[in-house]
Structures are given as C-alpha cells and as structure tokens.
C-alpha positions as CSV (number, residue, x, y, z in Angstrom):
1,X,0.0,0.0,0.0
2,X,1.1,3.6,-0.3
3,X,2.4,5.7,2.1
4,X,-0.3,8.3,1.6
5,X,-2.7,5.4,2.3
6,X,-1.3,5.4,5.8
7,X,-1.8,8.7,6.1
8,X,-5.9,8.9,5.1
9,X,-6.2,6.3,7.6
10,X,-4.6,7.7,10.3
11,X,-6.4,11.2,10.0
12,X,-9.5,9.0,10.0
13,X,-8.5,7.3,13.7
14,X,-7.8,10.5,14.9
15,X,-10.7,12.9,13.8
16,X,-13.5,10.3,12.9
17,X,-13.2,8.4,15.6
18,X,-13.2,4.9,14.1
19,X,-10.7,2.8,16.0
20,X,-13.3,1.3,18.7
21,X,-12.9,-1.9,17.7
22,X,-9.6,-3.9,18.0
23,X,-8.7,-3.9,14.4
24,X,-10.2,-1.5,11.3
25,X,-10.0,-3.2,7.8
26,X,-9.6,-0.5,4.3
27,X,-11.1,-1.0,1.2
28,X,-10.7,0.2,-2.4
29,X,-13.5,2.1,-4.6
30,X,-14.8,-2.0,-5.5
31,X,-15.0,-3.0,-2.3
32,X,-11.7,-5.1,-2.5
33,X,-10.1,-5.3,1.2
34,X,-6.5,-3.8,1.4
35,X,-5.4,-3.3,4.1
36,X,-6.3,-3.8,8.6
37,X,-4.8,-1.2,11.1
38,X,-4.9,-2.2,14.8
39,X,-4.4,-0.3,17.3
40,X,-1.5,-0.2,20.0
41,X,-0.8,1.5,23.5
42,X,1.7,3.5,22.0
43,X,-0.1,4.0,18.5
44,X,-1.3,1.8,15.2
45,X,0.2,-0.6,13.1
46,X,-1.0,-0.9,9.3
47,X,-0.8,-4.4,7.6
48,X,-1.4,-5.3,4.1
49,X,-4.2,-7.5,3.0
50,X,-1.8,-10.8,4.1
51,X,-1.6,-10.0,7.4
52,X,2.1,-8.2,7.0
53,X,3.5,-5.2,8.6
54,X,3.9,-2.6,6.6
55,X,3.9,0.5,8.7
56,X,3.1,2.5,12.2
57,X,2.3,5.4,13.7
58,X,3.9,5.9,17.1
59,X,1.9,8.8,19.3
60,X,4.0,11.8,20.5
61,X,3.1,15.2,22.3
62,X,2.6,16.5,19.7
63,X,0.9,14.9,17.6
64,X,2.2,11.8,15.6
65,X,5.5,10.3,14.1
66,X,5.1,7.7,10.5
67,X,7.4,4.7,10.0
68,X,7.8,2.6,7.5
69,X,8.1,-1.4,7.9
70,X,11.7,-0.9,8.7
71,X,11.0,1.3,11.7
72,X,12.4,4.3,9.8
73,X,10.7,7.6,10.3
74,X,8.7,8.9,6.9
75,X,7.2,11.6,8.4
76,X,5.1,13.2,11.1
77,X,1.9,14.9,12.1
78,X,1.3,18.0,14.3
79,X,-1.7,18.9,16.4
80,X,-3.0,22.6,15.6
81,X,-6.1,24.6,16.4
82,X,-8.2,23.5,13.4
83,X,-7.0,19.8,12.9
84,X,-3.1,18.4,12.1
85,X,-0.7,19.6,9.7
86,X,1.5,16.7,7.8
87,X,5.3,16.9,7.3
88,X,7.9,14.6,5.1
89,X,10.6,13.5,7.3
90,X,13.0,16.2,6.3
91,X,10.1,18.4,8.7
92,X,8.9,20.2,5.7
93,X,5.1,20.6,5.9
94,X,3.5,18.6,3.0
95,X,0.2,19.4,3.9
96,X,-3.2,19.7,6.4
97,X,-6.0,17.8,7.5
98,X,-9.1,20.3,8.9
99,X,-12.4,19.3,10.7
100,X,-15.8,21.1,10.0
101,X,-18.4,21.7,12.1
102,X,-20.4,18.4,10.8
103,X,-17.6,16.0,11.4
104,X,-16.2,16.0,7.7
105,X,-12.2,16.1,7.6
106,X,-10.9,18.3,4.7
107,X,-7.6,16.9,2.9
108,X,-5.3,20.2,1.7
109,X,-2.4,20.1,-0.1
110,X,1.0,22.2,0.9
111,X,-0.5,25.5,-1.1
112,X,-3.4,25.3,0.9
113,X,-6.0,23.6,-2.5
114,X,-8.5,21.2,-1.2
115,X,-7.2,17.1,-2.4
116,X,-10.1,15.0,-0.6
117,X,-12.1,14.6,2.1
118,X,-13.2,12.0,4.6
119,X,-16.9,11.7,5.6
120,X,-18.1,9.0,8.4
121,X,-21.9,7.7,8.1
122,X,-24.4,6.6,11.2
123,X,-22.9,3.8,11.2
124,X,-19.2,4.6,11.7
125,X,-17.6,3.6,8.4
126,X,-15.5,6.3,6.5
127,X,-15.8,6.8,3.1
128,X,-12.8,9.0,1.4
129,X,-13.2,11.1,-1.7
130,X,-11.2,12.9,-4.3
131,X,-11.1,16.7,-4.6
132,X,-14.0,15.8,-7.5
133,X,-15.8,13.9,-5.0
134,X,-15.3,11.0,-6.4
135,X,-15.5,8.0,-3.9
136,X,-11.9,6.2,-3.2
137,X,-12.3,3.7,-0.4
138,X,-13.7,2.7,2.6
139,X,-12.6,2.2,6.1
140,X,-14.5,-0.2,8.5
C-alpha cells in the first residue's frame, strides 16, 4: 500500500473516531479489502491484506510520528487549532488535514487547495473522496 494510504487512515482514527474496535479493515472504490490497522498503546500498526507489517504510527506530544516497515521515520503529524498539519521526514510541511463543524475532515495540499475529504456515516464507516468527490475507499 502507499504511504499516503497510511496517512488517510490515520487522520480518519484521529478525527473520525473509528478505532473502537480492535482492528479496522480498508477497502478500495470496489470493495476489495487492502489493508487492517490495529491499534497499540503507543499508537497503530498498518498491515497489508496478508496480514504483514507494513507501517506505524507511534503517538508523541505532539501529535504523531510515521514509520515505514523498517521502523524508519517517513514523516510526522502535528496537532494545531483547526486539525493536524502533515510533514515529510526532512520536517517540511507537505500538507493539512481540517475538521468542519459536521464531522467531515478536509484533505489540503502544501498550497493550501483542497485534495479529498473523509466523511463518516451513522454507522461509523469512512468513506474517502477525491477533490472531485469521487469515492476512493472505505474504512470499517
């Protein structure tokens, strides 16, 4: 799976609320599973479809630091009033992830232009879009 993946998840833990259970499966536009994120005491771990590591997040004070299967950092993310902003792991800001007032998480790039959004239904599952609105997975 891709990084950025990792990320969309992630933002949906943290502002949609979805890790209650033990384990959260991902799945593409056709309903195809990819991926299951389980959560830790000291953060979540991502796994491919197989069952195989591929990534974590690790909680901080600040926010949240990104590693890859190696354990190398990728990247990080910073709590700020309105939501986290998202940073490579040179600690240059790559982009932001916003909360409105209904519970929808905004997606911007670096230049501030709107790349997706992340909406969660009555039942708890998140369904992510493109900056068209186009629907491109599922978390649940």
């Amino acid at each position: 799976m891709k990084k950025s993946f990792y990320i969309f998840m992630l933002i949906s833990f943290v502002f949609l609320g979805i890790m209650q259970a033990f384990a959260v499966n991902s799945y593409d536009r056709y309903g195809q599973r990819t991926g299951i994120y389980r959560e830790t005491s000291t953060g979540i771990n991502a796994y491919d479809k197989y069952g195989v590591k591929t990534g974590s997040f690790k909680k901080t004070n600040s926010g949240y630091n990104v590693y890859d299967k190696y354990g190398v950092k990728t990247g990080s993310f910073k709590k700020t009033p309105s939501g986290y902003s998202q940073y490579d792991k040179y600690g240059a800001k790559v982009g932001s992830y916003k909360e409105t007032s209904n519970g929808t998480v905004i997606k911007y790039d670096k230049y501030g232009t709107r790349t997706g959004s992340y909406k969660k239904d009555s039942m708890g599952n998140i369904t992510e879009y493109d900056k068209y609105g186009v629907k491109r997975g599922s978390y649940r």
